[in-house]
C-alpha positions in Angstrom: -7.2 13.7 33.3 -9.6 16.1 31.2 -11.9 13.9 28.4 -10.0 15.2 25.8 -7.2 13.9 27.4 -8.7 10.6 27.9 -10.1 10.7 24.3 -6.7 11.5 23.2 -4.8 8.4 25.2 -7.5 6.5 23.5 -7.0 7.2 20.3 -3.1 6.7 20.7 -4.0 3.3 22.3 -5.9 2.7 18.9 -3.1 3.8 16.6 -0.7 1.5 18.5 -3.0 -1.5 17.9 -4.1 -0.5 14.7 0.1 -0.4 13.8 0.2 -3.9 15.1 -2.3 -5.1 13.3 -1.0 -4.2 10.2 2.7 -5.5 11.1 0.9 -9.2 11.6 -1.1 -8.8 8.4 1.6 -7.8 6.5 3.6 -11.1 7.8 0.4 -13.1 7.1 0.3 -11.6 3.4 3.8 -12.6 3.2 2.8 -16.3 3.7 0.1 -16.1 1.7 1.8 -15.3 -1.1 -0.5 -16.5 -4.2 -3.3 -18.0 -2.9 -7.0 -16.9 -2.8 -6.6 -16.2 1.4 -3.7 -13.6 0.3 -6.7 -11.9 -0.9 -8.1 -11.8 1.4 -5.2 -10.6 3.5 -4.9 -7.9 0.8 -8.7 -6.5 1.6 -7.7 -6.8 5.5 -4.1 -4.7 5.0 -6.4 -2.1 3.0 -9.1 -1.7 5.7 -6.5 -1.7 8.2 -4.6 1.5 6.5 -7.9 3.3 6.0 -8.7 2.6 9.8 -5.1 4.0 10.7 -5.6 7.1 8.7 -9.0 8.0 10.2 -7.4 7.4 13.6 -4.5 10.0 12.4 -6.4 12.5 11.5 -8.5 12.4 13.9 -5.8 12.7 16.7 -3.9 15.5 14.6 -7.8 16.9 15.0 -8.2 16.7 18.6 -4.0 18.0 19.0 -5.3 21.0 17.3 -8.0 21.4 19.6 -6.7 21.6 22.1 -3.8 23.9 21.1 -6.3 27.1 20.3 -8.1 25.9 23.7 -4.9 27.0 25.0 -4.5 30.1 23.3 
């Protein structure tokens, strides 16, 4: 497995996690529905979208990396 490759699994293995994440916080904002910790569950969901969007791009980054690499 070249580094790109691992960097690649890792950044999938990130975005998996990330998507998780967000699924629990979503559930948690759910249940939180009003009070001062909702908030706070608010601020996580955003940071949590902002991380998943870096890890996007960056992926869709490497993916294009590697395709002119090929050609």
């Amino acid at each position: 497995m070249s580094d790109e490759d691992a960097s690649l699994a890792e950044i999938e293995r990130q975005i998996t996690a990330a998507t998780e994440n967000l699924r629990e916080l979503i559930g948690q904002a759910d249940a939180y529905s009003g009070t001062m910790s909702g908030d706070v569950v608010s601020q996580l969901i955003e940071d949590r979208v902002a991380r998943l969007e870096l890890l996007i791009r960056r992926r869709e980054r490497l993916l294009v990396s590697q395709d002119i690499q090929k050609d």
